[in-house]
TIDRENFI-118848 format. One line per 4 residues: number of its first residue (from 1); their letters; for each residue z, x, y of C-alpha. Coordinates in steps of 0.25 Angstrom, whole numbers, plus 2048, in hexadecimal, padded with zeros to 3 digits. Example, Ala and Ser with C-alpha at 12.3 -4.5 7.8 and 13.67 -1.06 7.14 Angstrom:
2
1) as) 81F,831,7EE | 81D,837,7FC
***
This chain:
723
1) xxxx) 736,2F5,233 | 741,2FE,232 | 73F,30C,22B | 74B,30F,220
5) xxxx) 750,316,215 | 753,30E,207 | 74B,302,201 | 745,2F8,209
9) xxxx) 745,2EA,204 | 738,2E8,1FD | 72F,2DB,207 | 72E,2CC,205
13) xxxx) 721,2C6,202 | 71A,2BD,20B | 718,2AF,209 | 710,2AB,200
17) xxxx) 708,2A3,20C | 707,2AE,214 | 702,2B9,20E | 6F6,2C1,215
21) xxxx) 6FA,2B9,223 | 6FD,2C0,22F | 704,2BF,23B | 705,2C5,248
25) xxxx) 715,2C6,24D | 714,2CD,25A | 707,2D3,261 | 702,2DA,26E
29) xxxx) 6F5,2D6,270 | 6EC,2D9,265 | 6F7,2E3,25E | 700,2D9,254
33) xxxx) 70C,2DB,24A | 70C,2D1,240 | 70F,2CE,233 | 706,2CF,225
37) xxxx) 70A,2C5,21A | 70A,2CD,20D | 710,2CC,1FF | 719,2D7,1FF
41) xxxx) 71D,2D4,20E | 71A,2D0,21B | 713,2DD,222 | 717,2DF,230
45) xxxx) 70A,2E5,238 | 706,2ED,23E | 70A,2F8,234 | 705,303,22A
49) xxxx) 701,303,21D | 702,310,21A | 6F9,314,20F | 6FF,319,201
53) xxxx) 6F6,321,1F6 | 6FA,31D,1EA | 6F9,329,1E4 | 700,332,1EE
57) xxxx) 70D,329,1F7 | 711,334,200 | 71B,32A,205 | 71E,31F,1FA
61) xxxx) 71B,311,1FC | 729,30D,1FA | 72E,315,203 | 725,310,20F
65) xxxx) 729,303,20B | 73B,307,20B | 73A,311,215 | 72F,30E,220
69) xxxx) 72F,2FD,21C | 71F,2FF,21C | 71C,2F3,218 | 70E,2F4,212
73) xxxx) 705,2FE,20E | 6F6,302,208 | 6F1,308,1FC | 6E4,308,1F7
77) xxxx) 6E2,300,1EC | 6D5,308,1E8 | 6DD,313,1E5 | 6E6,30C,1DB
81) xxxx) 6DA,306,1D5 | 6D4,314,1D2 | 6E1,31A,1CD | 6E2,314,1BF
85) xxxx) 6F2,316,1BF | 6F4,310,1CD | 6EA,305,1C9 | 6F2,302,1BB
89) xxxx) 6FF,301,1C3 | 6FB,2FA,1CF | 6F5,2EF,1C6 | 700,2EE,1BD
93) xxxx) 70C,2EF,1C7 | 704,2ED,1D6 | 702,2F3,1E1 | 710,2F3,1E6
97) xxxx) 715,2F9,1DC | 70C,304,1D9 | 711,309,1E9 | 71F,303,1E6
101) xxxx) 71F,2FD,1F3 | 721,2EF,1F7 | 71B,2EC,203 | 70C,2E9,206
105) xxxx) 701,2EE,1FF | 6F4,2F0,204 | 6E9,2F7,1FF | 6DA,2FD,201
109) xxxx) 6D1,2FB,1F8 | 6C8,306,1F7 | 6C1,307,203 | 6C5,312,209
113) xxxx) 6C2,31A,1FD | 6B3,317,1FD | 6B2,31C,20B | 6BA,328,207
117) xxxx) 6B3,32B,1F9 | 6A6,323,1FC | 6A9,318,1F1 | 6B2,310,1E9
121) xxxx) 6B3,30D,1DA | 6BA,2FC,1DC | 6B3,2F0,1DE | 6B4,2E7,1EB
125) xxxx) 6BC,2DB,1E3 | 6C2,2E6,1D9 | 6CA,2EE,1E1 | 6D1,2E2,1E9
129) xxxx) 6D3,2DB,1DD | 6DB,2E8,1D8 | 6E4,2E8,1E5 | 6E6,2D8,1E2
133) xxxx) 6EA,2DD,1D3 | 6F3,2E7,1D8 | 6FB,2DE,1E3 | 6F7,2E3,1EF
137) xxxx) 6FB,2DB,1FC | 6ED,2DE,203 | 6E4,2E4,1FF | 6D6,2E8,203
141) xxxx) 6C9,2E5,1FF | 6BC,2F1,1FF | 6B6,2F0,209 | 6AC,2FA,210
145) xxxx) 6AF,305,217 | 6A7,309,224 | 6A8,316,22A | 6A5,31B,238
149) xxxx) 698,322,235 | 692,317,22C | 686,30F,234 | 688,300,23A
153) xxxx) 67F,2FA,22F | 687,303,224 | 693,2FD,22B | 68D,2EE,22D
157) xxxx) 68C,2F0,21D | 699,2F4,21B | 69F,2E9,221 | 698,2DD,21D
161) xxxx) 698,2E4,20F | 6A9,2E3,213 | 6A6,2D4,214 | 6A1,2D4,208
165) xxxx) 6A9,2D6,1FF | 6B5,2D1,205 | 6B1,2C3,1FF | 6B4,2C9,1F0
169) xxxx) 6BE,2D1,1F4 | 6C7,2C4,1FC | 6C3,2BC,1EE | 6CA,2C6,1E6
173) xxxx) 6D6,2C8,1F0 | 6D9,2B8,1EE | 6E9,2B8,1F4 | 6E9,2C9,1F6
177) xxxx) 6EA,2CB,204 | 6DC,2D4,207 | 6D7,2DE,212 | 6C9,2DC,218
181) xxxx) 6C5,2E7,21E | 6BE,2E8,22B | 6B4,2F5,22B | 6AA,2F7,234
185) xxxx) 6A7,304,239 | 6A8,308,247 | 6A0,2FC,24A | 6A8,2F2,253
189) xxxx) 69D,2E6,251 | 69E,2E9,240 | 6AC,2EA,241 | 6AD,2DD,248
193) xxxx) 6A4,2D9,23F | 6AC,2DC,232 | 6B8,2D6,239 | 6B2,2C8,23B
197) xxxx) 6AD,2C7,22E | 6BB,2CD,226 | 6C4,2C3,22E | 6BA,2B7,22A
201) xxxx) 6BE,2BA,21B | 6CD,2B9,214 | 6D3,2C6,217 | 6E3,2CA,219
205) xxxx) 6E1,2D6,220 | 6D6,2DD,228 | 6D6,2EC,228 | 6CC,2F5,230
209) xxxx) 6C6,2FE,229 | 6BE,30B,229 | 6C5,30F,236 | 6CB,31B,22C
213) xxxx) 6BF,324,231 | 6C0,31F,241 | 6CD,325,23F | 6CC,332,239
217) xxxx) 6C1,333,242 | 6CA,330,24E | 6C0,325,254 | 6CB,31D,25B
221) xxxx) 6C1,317,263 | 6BA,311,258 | 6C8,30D,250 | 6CB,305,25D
225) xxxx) 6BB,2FD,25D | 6BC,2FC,24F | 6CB,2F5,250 | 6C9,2ED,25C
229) xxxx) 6B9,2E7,257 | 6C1,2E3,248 | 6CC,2DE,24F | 6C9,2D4,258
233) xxxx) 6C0,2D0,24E | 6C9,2CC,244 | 6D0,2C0,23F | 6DD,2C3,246
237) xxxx) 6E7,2BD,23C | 6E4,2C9,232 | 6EC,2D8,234 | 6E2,2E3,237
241) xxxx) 6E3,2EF,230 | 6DF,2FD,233 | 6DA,303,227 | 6DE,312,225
245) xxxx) 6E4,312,233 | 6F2,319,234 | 6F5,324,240 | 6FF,31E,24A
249) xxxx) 6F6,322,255 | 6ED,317,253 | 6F6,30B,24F | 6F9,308,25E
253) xxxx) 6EA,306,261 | 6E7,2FE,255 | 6F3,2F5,256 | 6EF,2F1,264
257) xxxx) 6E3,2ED,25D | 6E9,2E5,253 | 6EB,2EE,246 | 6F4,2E8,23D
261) xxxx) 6F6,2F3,230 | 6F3,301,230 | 6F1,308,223 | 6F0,319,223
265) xxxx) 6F3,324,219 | 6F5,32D,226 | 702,32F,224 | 701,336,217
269) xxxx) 6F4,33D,219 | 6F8,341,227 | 705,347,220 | 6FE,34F,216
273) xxxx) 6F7,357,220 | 704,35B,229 | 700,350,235 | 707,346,239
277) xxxx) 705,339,240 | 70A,335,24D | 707,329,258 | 6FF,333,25F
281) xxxx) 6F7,33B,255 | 6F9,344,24A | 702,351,249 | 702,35E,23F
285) xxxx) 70E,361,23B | 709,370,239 | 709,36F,249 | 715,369,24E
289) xxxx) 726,36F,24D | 728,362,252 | 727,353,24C | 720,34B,256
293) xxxx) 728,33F,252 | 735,33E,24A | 735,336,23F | 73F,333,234
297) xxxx) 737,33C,228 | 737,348,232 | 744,346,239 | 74A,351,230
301) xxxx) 73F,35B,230 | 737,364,239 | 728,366,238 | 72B,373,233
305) xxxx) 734,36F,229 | 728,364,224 | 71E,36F,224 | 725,378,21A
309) xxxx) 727,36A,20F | 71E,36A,205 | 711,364,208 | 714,357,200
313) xxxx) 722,355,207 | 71D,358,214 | 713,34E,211 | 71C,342,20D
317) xxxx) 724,347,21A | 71A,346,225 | 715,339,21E | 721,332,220
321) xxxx) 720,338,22F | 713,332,22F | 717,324,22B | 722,323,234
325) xxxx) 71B,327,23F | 70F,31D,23A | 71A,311,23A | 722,316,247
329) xxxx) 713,314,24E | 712,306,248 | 71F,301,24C | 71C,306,25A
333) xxxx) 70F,2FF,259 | 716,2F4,255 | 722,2F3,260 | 717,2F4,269
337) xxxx) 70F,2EA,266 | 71D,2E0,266 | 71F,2E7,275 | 70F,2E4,279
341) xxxx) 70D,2F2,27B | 704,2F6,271 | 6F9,2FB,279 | 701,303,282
345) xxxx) 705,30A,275 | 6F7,30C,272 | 6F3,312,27F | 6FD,31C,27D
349) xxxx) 6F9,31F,270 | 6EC,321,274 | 6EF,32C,27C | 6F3,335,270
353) xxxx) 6E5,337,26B | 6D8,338,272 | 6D0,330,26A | 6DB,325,269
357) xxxx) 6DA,324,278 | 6CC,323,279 | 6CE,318,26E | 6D9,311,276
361) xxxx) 6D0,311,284 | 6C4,30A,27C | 6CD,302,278 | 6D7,2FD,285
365) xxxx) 6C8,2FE,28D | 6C1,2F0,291 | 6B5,2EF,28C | 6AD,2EB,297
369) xxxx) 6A0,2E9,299 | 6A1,2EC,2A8 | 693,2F4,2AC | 69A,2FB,2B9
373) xxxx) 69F,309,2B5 | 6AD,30D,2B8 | 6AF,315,2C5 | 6B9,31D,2C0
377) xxxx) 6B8,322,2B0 | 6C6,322,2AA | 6C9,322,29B | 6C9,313,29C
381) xxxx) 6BB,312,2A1 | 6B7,31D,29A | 6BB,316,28D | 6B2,308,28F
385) xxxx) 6A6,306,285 | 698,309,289 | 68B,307,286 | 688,2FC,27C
389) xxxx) 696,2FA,277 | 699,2F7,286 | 6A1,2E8,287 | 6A1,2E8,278
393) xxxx) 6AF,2E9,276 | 6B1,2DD,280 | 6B5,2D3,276 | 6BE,2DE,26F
397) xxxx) 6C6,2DF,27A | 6C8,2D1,27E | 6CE,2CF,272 | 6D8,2DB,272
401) xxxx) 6D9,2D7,283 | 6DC,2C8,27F | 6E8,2C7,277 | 6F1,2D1,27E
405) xxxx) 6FD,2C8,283 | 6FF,2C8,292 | 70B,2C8,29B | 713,2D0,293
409) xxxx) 720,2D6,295 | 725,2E4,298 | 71E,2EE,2A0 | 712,2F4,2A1
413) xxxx) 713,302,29F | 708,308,2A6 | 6FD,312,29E | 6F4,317,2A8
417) xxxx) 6E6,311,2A8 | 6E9,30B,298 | 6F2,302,29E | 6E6,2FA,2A5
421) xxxx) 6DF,2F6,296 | 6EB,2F1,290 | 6E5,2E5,288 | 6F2,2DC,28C
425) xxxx) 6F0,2E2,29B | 6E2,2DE,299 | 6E5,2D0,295 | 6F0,2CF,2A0
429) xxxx) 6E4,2D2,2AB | 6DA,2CA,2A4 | 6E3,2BC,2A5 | 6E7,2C0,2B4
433) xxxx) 6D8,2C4,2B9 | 6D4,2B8,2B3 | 6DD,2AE,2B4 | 6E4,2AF,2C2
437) xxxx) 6DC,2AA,2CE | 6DC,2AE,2DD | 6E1,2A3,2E5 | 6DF,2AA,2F2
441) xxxx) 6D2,2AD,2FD | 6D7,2B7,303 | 6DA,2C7,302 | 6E0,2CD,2F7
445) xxxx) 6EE,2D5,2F9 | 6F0,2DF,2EF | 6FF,2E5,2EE | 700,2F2,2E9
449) xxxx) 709,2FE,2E9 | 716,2FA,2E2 | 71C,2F8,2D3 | 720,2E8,2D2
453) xxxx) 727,2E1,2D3 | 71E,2DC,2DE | 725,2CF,2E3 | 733,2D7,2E7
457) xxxx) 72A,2E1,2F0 | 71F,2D6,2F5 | 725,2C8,2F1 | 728,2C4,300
461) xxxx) 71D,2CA,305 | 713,2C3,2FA | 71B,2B5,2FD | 717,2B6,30D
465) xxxx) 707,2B9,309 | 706,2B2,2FD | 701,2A4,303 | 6F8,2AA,30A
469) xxxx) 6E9,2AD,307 | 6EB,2BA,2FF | 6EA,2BE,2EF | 6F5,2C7,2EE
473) xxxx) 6F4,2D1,2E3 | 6FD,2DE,2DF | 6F5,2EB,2D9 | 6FD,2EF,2CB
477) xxxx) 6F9,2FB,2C2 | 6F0,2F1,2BA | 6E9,2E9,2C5 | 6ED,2DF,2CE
481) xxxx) 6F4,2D3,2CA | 6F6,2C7,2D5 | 703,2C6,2DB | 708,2BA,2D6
485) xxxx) 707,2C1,2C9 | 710,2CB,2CE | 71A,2CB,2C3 | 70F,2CB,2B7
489) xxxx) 70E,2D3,2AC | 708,2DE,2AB | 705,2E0,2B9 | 714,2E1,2BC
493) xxxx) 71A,2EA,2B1 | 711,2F5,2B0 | 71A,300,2AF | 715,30E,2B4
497) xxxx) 715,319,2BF | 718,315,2CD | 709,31A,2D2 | 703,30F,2CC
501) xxxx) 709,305,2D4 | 707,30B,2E1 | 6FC,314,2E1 | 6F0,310,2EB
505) xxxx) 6E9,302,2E6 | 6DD,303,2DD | 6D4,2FD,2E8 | 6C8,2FC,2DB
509) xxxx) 6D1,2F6,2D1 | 6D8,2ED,2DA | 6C9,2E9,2DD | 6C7,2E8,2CF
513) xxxx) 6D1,2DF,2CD | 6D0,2D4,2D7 | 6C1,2D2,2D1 | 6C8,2CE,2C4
517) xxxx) 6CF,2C4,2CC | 6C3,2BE,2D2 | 6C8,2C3,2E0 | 6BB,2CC,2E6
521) xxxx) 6B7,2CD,2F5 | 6C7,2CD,2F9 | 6CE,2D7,303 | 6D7,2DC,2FB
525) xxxx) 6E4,2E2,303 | 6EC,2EC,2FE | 6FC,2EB,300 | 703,2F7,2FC
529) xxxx) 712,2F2,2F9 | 718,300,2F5 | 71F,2FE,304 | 726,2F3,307
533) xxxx) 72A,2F5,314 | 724,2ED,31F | 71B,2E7,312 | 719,2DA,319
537) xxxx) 716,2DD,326 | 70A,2E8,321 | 706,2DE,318 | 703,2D2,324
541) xxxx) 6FD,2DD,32C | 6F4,2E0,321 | 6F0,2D3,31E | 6EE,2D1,32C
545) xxxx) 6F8,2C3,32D | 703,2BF,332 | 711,2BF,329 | 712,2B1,31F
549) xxxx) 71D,2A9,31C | 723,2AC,30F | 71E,2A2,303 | 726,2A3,2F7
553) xxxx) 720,299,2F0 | 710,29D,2F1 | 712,2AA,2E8 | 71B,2A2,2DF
557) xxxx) 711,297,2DD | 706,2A2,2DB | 70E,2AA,2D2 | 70F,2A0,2C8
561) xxxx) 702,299,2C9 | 6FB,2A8,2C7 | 705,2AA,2BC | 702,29D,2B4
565) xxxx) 6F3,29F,2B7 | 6F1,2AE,2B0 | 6FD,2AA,2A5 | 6FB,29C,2A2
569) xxxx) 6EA,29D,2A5 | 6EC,292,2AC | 6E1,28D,2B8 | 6E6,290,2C6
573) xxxx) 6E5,282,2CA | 6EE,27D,2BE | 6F8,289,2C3 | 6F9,284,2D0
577) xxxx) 6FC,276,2CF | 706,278,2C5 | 70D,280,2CE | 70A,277,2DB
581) xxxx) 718,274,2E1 | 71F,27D,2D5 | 72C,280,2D8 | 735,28D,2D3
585) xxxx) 741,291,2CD | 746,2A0,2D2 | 74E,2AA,2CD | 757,2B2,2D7
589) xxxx) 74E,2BD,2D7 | 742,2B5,2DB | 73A,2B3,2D0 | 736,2A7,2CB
593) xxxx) 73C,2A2,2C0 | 737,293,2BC | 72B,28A,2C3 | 72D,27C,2C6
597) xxxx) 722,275,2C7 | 720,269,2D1 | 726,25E,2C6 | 733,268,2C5
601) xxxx) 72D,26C,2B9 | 731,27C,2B3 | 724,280,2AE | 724,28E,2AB
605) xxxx) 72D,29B,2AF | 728,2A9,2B4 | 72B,2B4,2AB | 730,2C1,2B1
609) xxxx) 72E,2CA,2A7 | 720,2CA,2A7 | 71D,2C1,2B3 | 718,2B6,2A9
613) xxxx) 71B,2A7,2A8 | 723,29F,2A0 | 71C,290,29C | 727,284,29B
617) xxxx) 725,278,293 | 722,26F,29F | 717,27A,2A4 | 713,27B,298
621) xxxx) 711,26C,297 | 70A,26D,2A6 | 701,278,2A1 | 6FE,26F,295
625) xxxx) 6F8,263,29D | 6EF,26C,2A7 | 6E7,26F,29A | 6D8,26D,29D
629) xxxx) 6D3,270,290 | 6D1,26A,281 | 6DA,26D,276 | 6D8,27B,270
633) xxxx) 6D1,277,262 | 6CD,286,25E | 6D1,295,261 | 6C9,296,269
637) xxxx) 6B9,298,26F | 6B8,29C,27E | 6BC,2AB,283 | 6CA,2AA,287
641) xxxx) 6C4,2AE,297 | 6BF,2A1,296 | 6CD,29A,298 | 6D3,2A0,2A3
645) xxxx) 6DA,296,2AA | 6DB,28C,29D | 6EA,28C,29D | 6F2,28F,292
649) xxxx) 6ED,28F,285 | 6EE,284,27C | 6F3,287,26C | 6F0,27B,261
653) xxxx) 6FB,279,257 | 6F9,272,24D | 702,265,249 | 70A,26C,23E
657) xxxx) 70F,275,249 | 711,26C,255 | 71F,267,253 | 724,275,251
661) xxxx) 71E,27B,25D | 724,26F,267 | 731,273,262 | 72D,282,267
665) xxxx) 72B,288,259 | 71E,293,25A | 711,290,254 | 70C,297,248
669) xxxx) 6FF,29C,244 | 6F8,291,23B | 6FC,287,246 | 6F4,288,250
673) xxxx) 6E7,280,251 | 6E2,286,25D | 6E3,28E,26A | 6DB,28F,278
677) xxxx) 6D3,29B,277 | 6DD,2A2,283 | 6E8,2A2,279 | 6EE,2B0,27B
681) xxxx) 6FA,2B8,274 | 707,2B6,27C | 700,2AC,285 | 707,29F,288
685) xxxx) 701,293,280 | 702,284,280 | 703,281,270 | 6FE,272,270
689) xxxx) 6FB,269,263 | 6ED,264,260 | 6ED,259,26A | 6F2,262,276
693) xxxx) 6FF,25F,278 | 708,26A,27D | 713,26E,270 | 718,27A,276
697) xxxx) 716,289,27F | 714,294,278 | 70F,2A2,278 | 704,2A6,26F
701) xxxx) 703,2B2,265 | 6F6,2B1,262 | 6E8,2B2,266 | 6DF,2A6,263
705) xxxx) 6D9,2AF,258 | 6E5,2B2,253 | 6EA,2A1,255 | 6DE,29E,24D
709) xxxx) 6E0,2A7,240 | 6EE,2AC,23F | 6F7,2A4,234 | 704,2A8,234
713) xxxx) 70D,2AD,23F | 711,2A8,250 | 705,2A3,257 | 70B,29D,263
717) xxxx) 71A,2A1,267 | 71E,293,26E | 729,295,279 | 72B,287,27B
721) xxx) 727,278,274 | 721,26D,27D | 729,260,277
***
């Protein structure tokens, strides 16, 4: 939403039908902007609700709402209740009126008062009947407030006290869309704990609360257990929101995790002490002649010129610097998450503030349980649990590592050592290590020493060995990937200085992993191809073997059958005799452009924009009938490592939908019945009806949790109906 001057046109309601619903519109792994279904309009996340006292509005409501087009924002309802003139006017004229602003309301209820003052003065059911008298869109019920230094059985209480009163407190809610709060300490097992337990009861919206002191306390570290053990514990179709949480240095971290609303008074507080709020810390106007980022409420002064305005000027001043800083953050948070580059924004991020980075390498670490010690401490090794929490962030991770979308497009813009842990990156080499298969006894080559592409430099050479009894490998920044997945993302589009291409081989990590390919007890042979001069002659007199005829076809046939094996999950032996006696279709620069299969048949097309594939009705129809296993009837019971090999997965529409999705129309959440529990964002999917019979080929949105609870938005974008 664009920033202007002059009145902004005041927002539509929801419908009726779909107020408190949300819906995700576009994601990068767990990180996800969608839409919240609200009275006083739809509220596009994630964003800031910055938090107005309604005693002192440094920066009024309205203008937030014309100027910036925020969209929602919090007060504390507590307050009003305690101020008998606000009280009188909230509950004579509402809420929305009292902060003449039109936009989404939410407010606290008290709670953070009682951990500032030691006590509050409103009932449990009193103070949410007050926000439902007063009109707010969402309000909040008391809950209890744990703080770092309390005790786990003080916390335990806390929580299941929480719990406790969120019976009444829904009961007086009625239609009022509510908060349940998750608290829990800096105890993952509680905060899991209170997550479970809060997502099983009717709330709208889940914020997570008593981080206010992790914060302050700059205990990033513990911001990220806590966030990551609520979470992937939580019922997915409900927006999280960080409670008190408002510095742009931490947004990028936390919408990687799947923070949906931020709420802060930062932004005035911060103002009326001279500091201002950047992506990359905090900064004293006392210290600086320079702004250290130009923004519209500064662009006509200097910091001199701010430090001589009377305190209250220079306050409302560097508030709005501080808000449009706050928002810029969020947009760029949000443009990354369209781009799927939200964690490569975090990592940079977390090089701004120590503690920030030793929160980000925690976090981007696998939690292994591995009892062999690094040889070498690094940051990353440096930054894996030990001692009893050791393995216990296993099922943590999975669930971040698990819906990261893999191939995707664009480069891969290298980050040093970071680079290895991105979730997607992670994901990408779990389904290649898991699912690709050695079809070869013999030595493994290994080419190394030049940027790709590698078929214009070794193609000729690759097609004169390929038939023979070799597994033929090239060495990349992040691993080794086969060759006939040469073209893959992200293998192929990392982007980065020319040493890491053709510096010597990592003799351990190539060791490494060819164990993760089941390929141990191998001589390995190393093939530098930084020269190509003479290239086939050296290569045939290191192996030792006289000179092949070229075979155009093997690494062909290979290419696609890896390719539908580590894309499509699909069993080796299926890959191959769908492609025995394939033909092709080439463009004029070699590349394959459609595979005809021994009927004359087009079943699927290689993408080169990432190196993935392309699944035509007749292959899908192909794939269909190699299926082995029943008809999904749940979301889902086995670990997803458990299927590699399954096939596509299968999504279950139900009858209301299945004459709509044949034509090509997508699926929408509600409709779906059930999914294979390998059902993965971005993921190509066969969407059948309750008897099994192929509708149309799709790509799904969703996780199977997410299949399961999510009401209202695009489940499965379908390319193509199956007639």
């Amino acid at each position: 939403m664009k920033w202007q001057t002059g009145t902004r046109e005041d927002p539509k309601p929801c419908r009726e039908k779909d107020q408190g619903k949300f819906e995700i519109i576009a994601r990068d792994g767990q990180a996800r902007l969608g839409k919240l279904h609200t009275k006083h309009g739809i509220v596009q996340t994630p964003c800031l609700l910055p938090v107005i006292n309604p005693n002192i509005r440094t920066i009024e409501p309205r203008e937030m709402w014309d100027k910036y087009g925020i969209q929602a924002l919090i007060t504390n309802s507590y307050v009003i209740w305690k101020h008998e003139k606000l009280k009188s006017v909230a509950l004579s004229d509402g809420v929305h009126s009292l902060l003449d602003y039109p936009g989404m309301i939410m407010t606290d209820s008290g709670t953070f008062q009682s951990y500032v003052y030691g006590d509050v003065e409103v009932g449990v059911e009193e103070i949410v009947q007050f926000q439902k008298d007063i009109g707010v869109d969402v309000a909040t019920m008391l809950d209890v407030f744990t703080r770092p230094d309390m005790t786990y059985s003080q916390v335990k209480e806390a929580v299941n006290e929480t719990v406790k009163r969120s019976t009444p407190s829904i009961s007086t809610a009625q239609e009022m869309m509510l908060n349940g709060p998750i608290q829990g300490g800096i105890f993952p097992e509680l905060r899991a704990m209170s997550a479970k337990k809060m997502s099983e009861l009717d709330f709208s919206v889940h914020p997570i609360g008593g981080i206010v002191p992790v914060m302050e306390q700059q205990k990033y570290t513990n911001l990220a257990k806590i966030m990551l053990a609520t979470k992937s514990n939580l019922s997915p179709n409900r927006p999280v929101h960080m409670f008190g949480c408002g510095h742009p240095m931490l947004f990028p971290m936390l919408i990687a995790l799947g923070a949906d609303l931020f709420d802060s008074a930062a932004y005035v507080l911060f103002a009326r002490d001279g500091r201002l709020l950047t992506p990359w810390g905090t900064e004293k106007i006392s210290e600086m002649e320079e702004w250290p980022i130009i923004m519209p409420s500064v662009s006509n002064h200097t910091p001199a010129e701010v430090r001589k305005m009377n305190k209250e000027d220079r306050t409302i001043l560097l508030s709005r610097f501080n808000l449009e800083v706050t928002l810029q953050e969020l947009s760029r948070c949000r443009q990354a998450v369209r781009d799927g580059t939200i964690w490569r924004l975090a990592e940079r991020r977390s090089h701004q503030h120590p503690a920030l980075r030793e929160a980000f390498l925690w976090l981007t670490t696998n939690p292994s349980k591995a009892i062999l010690e690094p040889l070498i401490l690094d940051e990353i090794s440096a930054s894996k649990e030990t001692g009893e929490e050791k393995g216990r962030w296993e099922e943590n991770w999975d669930w971040l590592v698990s819906a990261q979308q893999t191939p995707r497009n664009g480069g891969e813009s290298w980050g040093g050592n970071d680079t290895f842990n991105r979730p997607h990156i992670q994901m990408a080499m779990r389904n290649l290590h898991s699912r690709w298969q050695s079809q070869k006894q013999g030595d493994v080559i290994v080419f190394h020493g030049t940027t790709p592409p590698w078929r214009d430099k070794i193609g000729e050479l690759v097609d004169r060995i390929s038939n023979l009894d070799y597994e033929l490998f090239i060495q990349t920044p992040i691993g080794l990937v086969p060759y006939g997945l040469e073209d893959l993302n992200p293998w192929a589009h990392v982007e980065g200085p020319n040493w890491m291409w053709n510096g010597a081989p990592d003799h351990i990590k190539i060791q490494s992993d060819l164990e993760k390919f089941g390929l141990v007890n191998r001589r390995v042979v190393l093939i530098d191809i930084s020269d190509t001069e003479d290239l086939h002659n050296r290569v045939f007199e290191t192996l030792g073997i006289q000179p092949a005829e070229r075979d155009t076809e093997a690494i062909k046939t290979r290419q696609i059958i890896d390719k539908m094996c580590v894309l499509y999950n699909i069993d080796y032996r299926d890959a191959t005799s769908i492609m025995t006696d394939s033909t092709y279709v080439m463009s004029r620069t070699g590349r394959i452009r459609n595979v005809i299969n021994s009927n004359g048949v087009h079943i699927v097309s290689p993408r080169l924009a990432e190196g993935g594939l392309s699944l035509t009705v007749e292959g899908a129809k192909l794939l269909h009938s190699l299926r082995k296993y029943p008809i999904p009837t749940n979301f889902g019971t086995k670990k997803k490592s458990d299927c590699d090999g399954n096939g596509l997965a299968w999504v279950v529409v139900d009858s209301d939908a299945e004459p709509f999705v044949k034509q090509g129309r997508n699926v929408m959440h509600g409709f779906v019945l059930a999914c294979d529990e390998w059902t993965r964002p971005d993921e190509t999917v066969l969407i059948v009806n309750q008897s099994g019979e192929l509708l149309a080929i799709g790509r799904s949105q969703s996780t199977p949790e997410e299949l399961s609870a999510f009401k209202k938005g695009i489940a499965i974008k379908v390319r193509e109906g199956c007639p």
